[in-house]
FITORTI-495837 format. One record per residue (C-alpha): residue in three letters; z, y, x. Coordinates in steps of 0.1 Angstrom, whole numbers, padded with zeros to 4 digits, always signed. Layout:
AlaZYX
...
***
This chain:
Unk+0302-0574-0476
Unk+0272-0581-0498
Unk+0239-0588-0485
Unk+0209-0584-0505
Unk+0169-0578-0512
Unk+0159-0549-0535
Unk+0121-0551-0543
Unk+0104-0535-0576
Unk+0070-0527-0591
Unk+0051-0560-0585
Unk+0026-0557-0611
Unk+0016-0590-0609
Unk-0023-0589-0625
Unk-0029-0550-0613
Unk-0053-0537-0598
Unk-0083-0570-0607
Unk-0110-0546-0603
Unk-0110-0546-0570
Unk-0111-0581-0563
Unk-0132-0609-0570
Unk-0128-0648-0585
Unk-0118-0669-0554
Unk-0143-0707-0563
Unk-0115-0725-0542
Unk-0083-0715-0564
Unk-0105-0702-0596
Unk-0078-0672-0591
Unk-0089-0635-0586
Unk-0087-0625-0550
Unk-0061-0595-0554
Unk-0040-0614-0578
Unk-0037-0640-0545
Unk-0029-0604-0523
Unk+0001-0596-0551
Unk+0012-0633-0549
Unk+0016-0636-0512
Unk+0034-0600-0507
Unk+0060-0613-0540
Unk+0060-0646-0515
Unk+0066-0625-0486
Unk+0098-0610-0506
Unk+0112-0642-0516
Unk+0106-0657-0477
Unk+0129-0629-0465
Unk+0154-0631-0489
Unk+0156-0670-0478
Unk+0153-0666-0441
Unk+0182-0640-0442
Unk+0199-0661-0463
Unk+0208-0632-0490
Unk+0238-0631-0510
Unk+0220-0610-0539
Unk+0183-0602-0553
Unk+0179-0567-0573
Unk+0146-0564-0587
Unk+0138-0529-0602
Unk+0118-0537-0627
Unk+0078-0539-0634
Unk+0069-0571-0629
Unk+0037-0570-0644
Unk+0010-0540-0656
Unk+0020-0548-0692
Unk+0042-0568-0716
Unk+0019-0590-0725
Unk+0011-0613-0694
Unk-0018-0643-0689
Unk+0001-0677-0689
Unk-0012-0679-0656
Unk+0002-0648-0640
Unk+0034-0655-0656
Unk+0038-0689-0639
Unk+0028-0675-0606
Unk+0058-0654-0610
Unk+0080-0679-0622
Unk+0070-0699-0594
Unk+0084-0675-0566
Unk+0115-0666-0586
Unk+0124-0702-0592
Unk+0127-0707-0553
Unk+0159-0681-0551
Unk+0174-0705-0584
Unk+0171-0735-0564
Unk+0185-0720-0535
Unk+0216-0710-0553
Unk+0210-0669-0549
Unk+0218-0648-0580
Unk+0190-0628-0591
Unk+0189-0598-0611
Unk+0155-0590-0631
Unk+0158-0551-0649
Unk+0130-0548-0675
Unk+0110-0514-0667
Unk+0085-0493-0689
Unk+0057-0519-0683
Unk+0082-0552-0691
Unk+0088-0537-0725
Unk+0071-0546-0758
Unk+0063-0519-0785
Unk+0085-0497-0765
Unk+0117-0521-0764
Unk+0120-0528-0798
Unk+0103-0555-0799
Unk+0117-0576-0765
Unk+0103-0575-0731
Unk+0084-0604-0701
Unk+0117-0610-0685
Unk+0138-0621-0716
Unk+0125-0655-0713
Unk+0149-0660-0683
Unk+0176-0651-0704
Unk+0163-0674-0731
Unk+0162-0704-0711
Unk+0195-0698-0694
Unk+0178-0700-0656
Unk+0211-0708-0636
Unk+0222-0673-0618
Unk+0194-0652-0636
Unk+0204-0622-0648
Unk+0180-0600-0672
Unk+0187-0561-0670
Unk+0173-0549-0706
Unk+0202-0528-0721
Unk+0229-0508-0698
Unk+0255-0530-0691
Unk+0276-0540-0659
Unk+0275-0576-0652
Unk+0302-0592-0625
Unk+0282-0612-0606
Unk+0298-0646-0583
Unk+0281-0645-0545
Unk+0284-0667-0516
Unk+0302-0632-0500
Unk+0321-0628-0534
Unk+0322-0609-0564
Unk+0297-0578-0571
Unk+0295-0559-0596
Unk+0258-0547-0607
Unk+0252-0518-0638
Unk+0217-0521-0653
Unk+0199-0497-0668
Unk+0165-0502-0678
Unk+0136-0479-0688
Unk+0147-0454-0714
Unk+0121-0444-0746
Unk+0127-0409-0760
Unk+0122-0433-0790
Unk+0159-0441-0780
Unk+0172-0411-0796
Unk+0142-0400-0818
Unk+0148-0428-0841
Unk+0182-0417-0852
Unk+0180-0394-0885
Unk+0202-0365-0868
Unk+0173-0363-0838
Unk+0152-0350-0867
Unk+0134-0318-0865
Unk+0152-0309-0834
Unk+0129-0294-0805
Unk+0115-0318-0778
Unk+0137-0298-0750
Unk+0171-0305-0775
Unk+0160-0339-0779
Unk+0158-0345-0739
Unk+0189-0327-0730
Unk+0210-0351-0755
Unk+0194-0381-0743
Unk+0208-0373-0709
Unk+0240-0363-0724
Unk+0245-0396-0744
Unk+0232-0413-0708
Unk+0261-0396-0683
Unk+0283-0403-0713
Unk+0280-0442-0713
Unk+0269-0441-0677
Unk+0306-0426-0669
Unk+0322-0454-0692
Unk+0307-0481-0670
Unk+0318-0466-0643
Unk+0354-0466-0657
Unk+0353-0499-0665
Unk+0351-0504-0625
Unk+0370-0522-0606
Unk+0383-0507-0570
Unk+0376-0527-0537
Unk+0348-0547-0555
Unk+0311-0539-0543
Unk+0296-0516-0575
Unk+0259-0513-0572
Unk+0235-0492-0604
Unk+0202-0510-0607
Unk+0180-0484-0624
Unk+0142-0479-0634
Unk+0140-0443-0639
Unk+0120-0414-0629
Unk+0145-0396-0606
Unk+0138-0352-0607
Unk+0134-0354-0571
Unk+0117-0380-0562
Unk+0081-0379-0551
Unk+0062-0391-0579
Unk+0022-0416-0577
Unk-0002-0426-0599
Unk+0030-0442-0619
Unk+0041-0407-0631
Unk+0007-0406-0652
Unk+0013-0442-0664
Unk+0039-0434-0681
Unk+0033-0396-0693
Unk+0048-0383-0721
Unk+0069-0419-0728
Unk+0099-0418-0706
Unk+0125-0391-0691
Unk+0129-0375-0660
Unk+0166-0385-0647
Unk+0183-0361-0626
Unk+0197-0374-0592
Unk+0233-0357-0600
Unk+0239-0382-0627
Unk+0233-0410-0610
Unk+0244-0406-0578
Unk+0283-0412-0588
Unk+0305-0419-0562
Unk+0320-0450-0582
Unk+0286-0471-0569
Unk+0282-0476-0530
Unk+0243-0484-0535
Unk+0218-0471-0562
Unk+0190-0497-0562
Unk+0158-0478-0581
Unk+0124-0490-0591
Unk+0097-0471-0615
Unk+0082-0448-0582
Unk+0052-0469-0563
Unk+0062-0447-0527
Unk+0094-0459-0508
Unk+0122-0433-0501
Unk+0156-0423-0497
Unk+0164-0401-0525
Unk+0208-0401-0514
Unk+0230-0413-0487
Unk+0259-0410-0500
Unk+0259-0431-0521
Unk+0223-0449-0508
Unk+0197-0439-0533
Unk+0169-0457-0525
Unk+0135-0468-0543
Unk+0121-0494-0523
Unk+0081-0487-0539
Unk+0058-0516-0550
Unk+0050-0543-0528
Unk+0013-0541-0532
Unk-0013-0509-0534
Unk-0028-0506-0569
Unk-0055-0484-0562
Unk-0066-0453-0542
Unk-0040-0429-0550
Unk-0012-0456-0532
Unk-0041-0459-0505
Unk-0011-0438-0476
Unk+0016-0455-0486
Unk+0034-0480-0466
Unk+0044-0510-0491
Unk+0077-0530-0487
Unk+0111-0541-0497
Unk+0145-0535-0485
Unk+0177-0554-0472
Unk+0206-0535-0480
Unk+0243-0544-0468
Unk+0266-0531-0497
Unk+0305-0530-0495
Unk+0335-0516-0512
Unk+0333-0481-0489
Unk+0293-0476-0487
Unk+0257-0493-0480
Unk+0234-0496-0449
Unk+0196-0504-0455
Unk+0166-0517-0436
Unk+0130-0509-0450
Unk+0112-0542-0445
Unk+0070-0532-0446
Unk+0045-0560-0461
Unk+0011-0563-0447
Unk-0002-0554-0480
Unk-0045-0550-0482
Unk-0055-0522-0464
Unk-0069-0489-0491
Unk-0097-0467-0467
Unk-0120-0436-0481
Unk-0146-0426-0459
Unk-0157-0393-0472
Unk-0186-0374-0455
Unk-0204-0340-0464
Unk-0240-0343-0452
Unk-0251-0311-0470
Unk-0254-0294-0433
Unk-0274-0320-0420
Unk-0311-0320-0413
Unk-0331-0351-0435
Unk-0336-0372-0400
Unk-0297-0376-0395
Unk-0282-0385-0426
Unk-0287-0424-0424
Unk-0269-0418-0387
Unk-0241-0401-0398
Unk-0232-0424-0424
Unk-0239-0455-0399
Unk-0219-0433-0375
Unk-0183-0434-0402
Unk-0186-0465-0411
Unk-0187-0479-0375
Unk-0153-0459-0374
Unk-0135-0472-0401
Unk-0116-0502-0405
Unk-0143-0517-0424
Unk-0135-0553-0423
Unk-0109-0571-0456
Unk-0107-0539-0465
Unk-0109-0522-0502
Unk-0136-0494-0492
Unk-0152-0464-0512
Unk-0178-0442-0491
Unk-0185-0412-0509
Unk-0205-0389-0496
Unk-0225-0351-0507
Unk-0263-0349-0497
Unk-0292-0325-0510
Unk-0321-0342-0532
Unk-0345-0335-0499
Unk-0319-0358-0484
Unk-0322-0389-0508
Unk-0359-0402-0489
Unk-0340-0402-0456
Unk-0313-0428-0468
Unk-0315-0469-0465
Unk-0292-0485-0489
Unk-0298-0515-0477
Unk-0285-0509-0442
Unk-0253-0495-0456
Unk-0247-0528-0477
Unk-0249-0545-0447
Unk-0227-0522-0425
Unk-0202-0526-0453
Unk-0203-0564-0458
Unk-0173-0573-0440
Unk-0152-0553-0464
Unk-0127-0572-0489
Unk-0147-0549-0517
Unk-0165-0513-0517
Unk-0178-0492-0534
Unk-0210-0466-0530
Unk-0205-0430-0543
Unk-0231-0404-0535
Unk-0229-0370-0546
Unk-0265-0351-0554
Unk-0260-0314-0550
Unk-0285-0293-0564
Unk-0293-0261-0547
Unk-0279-0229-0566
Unk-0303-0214-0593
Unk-0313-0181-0581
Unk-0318-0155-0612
Unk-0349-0138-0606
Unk-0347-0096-0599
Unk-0337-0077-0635
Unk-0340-0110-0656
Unk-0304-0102-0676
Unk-0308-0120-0707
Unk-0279-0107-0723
Unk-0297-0070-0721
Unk-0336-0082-0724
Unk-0355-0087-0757
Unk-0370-0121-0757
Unk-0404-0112-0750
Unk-0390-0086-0727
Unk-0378-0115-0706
Unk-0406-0142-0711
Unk-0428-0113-0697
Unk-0408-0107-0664
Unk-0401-0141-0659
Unk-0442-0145-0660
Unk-0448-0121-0639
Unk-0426-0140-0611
Unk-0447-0170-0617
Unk-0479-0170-0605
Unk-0487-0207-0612
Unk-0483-0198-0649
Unk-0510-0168-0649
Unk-0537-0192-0665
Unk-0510-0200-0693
Unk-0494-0164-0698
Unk-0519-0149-0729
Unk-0508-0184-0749
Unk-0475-0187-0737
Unk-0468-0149-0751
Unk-0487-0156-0785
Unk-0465-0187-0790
Unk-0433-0169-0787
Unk-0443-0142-0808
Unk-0454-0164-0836
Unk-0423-0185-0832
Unk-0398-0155-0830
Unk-0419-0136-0863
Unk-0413-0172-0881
Unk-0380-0167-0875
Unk-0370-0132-0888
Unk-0390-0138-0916
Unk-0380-0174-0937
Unk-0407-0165-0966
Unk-0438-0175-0942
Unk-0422-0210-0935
Unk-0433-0217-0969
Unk-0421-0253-0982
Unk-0432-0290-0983
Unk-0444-0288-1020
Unk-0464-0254-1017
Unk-0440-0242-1038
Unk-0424-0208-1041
Unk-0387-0206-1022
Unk-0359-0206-1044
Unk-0338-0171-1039
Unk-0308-0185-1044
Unk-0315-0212-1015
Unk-0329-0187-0995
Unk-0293-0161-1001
Unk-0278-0194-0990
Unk-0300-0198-0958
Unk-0298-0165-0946
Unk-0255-0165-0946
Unk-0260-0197-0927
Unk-0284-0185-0903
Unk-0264-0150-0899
Unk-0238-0163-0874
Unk-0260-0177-0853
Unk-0273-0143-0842
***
């Protein structure tokens, strides 16, 4: 039996917007949050004194990471090398560079030979030495549609060809890995992929239109006793038999992850099948208060709003209050007391939402049936603080609209006589704009 950690989707350097720089470390706040749940990880995988670390892949939001966010990484994953624990790191969609043609974060391990590091960037089954023995791990990392599309025969094919033989060249070599199996050996297929039945976050948008949806038929093979995912932010069990599992990230991005319980998972994995515990992290805590105060007399807005903040959980939390009032509303409301009801939080934010009252057409006034002066008239008649104005108002408009019809008593800047040919030319451009 094989005993190991599966955690993905760290994204070490996400989500910096919502923090703030911390004067003791010089560090952002929520890059400290993503540093102690990756901590958290490692600390389990020591205290249960793990035969195997899988990580699924996005390690941080893009290929390119600050010196300092990489050593902060480094610095975690270095604790499982000098503790003697193989560890496998599979480069996903955010690890690779110019879509995986140019390398990827994680190849540096590879690079400097880190003793029991193993980096996942091409399908491949690696046979891996444990303290429980021998295990034998398939990677496959993120796949481009650039994969097939830069072969010459992909050419002029359509997009729905393209994806179908991209999935038929995958179950192809997927099946010759499996093959290449050996019976009574733990076989576990590390994957980041976007599984067709998996419930999909904010990452499905990340990477729209660049990757490929993976149905679970062709990778739930009986030849591997645990499927070890990454790619999808929300943990679930996608299989049983075998264990399908994507563990999620290990921190909250932003609002759209704001249910979602973060975590890893311990998985026991031998040559028959898999048992799993999902470990949760306390991760920062994502809250939206959201209030309607649209039915609300002026007096009690302020109270309502004092009212669902009192409720909430308010304090190192990431907060948003957004909230609908009426501009008769707006006098009623101290900003400054909800500052100070929300200054425990880790961050927030203030959204109001201004509603204006519907416009109300007035009785007959159809201007797609009216003459203009038709309808300047009836709409005059309605408004009694214009009576003063009305004699002018309808001179105006009939001077304006005469100038219109008729180009030759605009005249020009030099007193001169309009060209005909300029004025032909005015009239065809002025003619679909009637």
């Amino acid at each position: 039996m094989v005993k190991l950690l599966h955690l993905s989707d760290i994204h070490l350097g996400g989500g910096l917007a919502y923090g703030s720089i911390n004067p003791a470390t010089g560090l952002n706040t929520r890059l400290e949050d993503f540093v102690a749940s990756l901590q958290r990880c490692i600390d389990l995988a020591l205290d249960q004194a793990v035969d195997l670390v899988l990580f699924g892949g996005d390690a941080f939001p893009d290929a390119t990471p600050p010196p300092r966010h990489q050593e902060l990484f480094a610095q975690q994953f270095r604790r499982l090398a000098d503790a003697g624990i193989p560890t496998v790191l599979l480069v996903g969609n955010h690890d690779q560079y110019g879509q995986g043609q140019e390398g990827n974060s994680l190849a540096i391990y590879r690079a400097l030979g880190v003793a029991g590091f193993v980096v996942g960037d091409r399908l491949q089954t690696h046979w891996i030495e444990t303290r429980s023995g021998p295990v034998q791990v398939t990677t496959l990392p993120w796949l481009n549609r650039s994969t097939l599309l830069a072969h010459q025969e992909a050419w002029g094919l359509d997009p729905e060809v393209l994806v179908q033989e991209l999935l038929r060249r995958l179950d192809l070599a997927l099946e010759g890995e499996t093959r290449r199996l050996q019976p009574g050996i733990p076989a576990i297929l590390l994957a980041h992929v976007m599984v067709d039945t998996a419930r999909h976050g904010a990452e499905r948008h990340l990477s729209l239109g660049k990757g490929l949806t993976v149905p679970l038929s062709l990778l739930a093979r009986p030849a591997y006793q645990y499927v070890a995912l990454g790619h999808v932010h929300c943990h679930q069990v996608l299989c049983r038999e075998p264990l399908v599992i994507y563990p999620g990230s290990i921190e909250r991005l932003d609002f759209g992850e704001e249910k979602e319980e973060k975590g890893c998972v311990l998985a026991e994995v031998t040559p028959t099948g898999a048992s799993y515990e999902f470990w949760p992290l306390p991760t920062r805590t994502f809250h939206t208060i959201r209030l309607d105060l649209t039915p609300y007399p002026p007096q009690q807005v302020q109270a309502k709003l004092l009212e669902a903040i009192a409720k909430a959980p308010v304090a190192g939390s990431i907060l948003r209050l957004i909230y609908r009032l009426r501009p008769d509303q707006l006098d009623c409301l101290d900003e400054r007391a909800l500052h100070q009801a929300l200054a425990s939080a880790f961050s927030y934010t203030i959204a109001p939402e201004v509603v204006s009252p519907e416009r109300i057409r007035l009785p007959g006034l159809d201007p797609n049936r009216l003459e203009p002066l038709t309808a300047l008239e009836q709409y005059l008649a309605d408004r009694s603080d214009l009576a003063p104005l009305r004699n002018e108002l309808l001179a105006a408009a009939r001077q304006l609209l005469s100038e219109a019809a008729d180009p030759l008593l605009e005249g020009n800047a030099n007193g001169e006589e309009p060209d005909p040919a300029s004025l032909a030319e005015g009239e065809e451009q002025q003619l679909p704009l009637f």
